[in-house]
N, C-alpha and C positions, 0 to 999 in steps of 0.2 A: 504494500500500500504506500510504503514511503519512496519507493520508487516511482511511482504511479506521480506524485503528487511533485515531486523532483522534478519528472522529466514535464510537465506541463508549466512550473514556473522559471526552467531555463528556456523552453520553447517561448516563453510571453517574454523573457527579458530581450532575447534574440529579434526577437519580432518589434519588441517596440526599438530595439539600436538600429534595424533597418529601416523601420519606418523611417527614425528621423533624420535620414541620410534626403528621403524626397519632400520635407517640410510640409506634412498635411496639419489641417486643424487641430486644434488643440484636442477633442474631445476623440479623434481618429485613433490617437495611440491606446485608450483604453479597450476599444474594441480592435486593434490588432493584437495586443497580447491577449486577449478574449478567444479570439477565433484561431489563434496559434495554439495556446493552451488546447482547445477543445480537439483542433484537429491533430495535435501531435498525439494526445492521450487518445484518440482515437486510433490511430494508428499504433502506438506501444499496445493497447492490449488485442488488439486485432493480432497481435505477432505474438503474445503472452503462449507458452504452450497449455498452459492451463486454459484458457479460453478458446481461440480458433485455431489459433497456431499458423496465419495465414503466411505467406507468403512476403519479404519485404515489396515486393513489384504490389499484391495487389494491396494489402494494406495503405499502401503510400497511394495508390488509385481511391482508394476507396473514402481515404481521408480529408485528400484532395478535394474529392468530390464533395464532400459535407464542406470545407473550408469552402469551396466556391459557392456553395448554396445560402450559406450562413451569411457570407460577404454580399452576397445579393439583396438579400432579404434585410440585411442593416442598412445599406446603403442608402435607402427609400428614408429610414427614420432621420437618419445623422446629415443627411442632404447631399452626400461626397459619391463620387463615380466607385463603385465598388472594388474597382480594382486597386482604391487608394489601401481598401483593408487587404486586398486577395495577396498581391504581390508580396507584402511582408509578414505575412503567415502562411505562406510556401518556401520561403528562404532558410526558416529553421530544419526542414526536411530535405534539402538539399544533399546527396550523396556524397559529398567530399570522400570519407573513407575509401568509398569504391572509387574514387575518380582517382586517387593520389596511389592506391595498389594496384590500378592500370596504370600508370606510368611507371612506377616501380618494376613491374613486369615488363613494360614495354625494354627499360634503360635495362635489367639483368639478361634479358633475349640480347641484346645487342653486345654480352662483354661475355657468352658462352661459350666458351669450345668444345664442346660435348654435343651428341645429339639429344641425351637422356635430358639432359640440365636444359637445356634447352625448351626440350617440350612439357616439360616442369614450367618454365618461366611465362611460355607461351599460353598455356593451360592457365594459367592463375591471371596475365592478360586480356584473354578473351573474355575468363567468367566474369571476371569483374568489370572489365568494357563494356560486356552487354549487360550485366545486372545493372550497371549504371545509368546505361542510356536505356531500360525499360522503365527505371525508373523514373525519370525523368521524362520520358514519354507518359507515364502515367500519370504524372503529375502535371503537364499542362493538358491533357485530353480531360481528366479528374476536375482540373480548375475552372476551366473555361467552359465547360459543357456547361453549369449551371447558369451562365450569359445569357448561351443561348438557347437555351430551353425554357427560362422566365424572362424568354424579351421584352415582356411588356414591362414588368418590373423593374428589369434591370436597367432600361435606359431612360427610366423615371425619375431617376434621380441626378441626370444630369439636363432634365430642362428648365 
């Protein structure tokens, strides 16, 4: 549980230090660590093996998907384009680790002289290249579908 509760207040702290990189209103940063919080504890117990045990690709789709719905649906109240809140409560979920052990893989392929070591370095490359880039595929397909699936709502807030 104290995990649980962990990982939602480093996700809202993450969430509001990106926010204020693009200078939204004042009251925007509350519901970006709102909606970061919900959607990262969305996604940790989606992945819990005690719970679903999903998957990190579709968890991160699926969380995605509630952060972009969530950002839609406030956007209407708070008056701001929703993507002011979508974009800095998808940032905390951002795959760094996979992304920095595909390069790591890529630079150990490149100083092998073995065939064995090699496809060791290549193997741990690839999984992590493409766990990376599905993830991140899931998470603007996750984001953005709730745009445009509540069009009417969603660009309600920017007249």
């Amino acid at each position: 549980m104290i995990d649980f509760f962990q990982d939602a207040l480093f996700a809202s702290i993450a969430a509001i230090g990106f926010a204020s990189i693009s200078n939204p209103p004042r009251q925007a940063y509350f519901y970006c660590a709102a909606i970061a919080a919900a959607g990262h504890s969305i996604r940790f117990l989606l992945m819990l093996p005690e719970m679903v045990e999903a998957h990190i690709v579709i968890a991160t789709f699926i969380a995605s998907f509630v952060i972009g719905t969530i950002a839609v649906l406030v956007s209407t109240r708070a008056k701001v384009p929703a993507e002011t809140f979508l974009f800095p409560s998808l940032l905390p979920m951002i795959p760094g680790i996979y992304a920095y052990k595909t390069f790591g893989g890529l630079v150990m392929c490149l100083y092998c002289n073995n065939e064995p070591t090699f496809m060791h370095y290549f193997y741990l490359f690839a999984n992590n290249g493409l766990t990376c880039l599905f993830i991140l595929l899931g998470m603007v397909i996750g984001a953005n579908s709730p745009i445009f699936l509540l069009k009417r709502i969603s660009f309600r807030a920017t007249r």
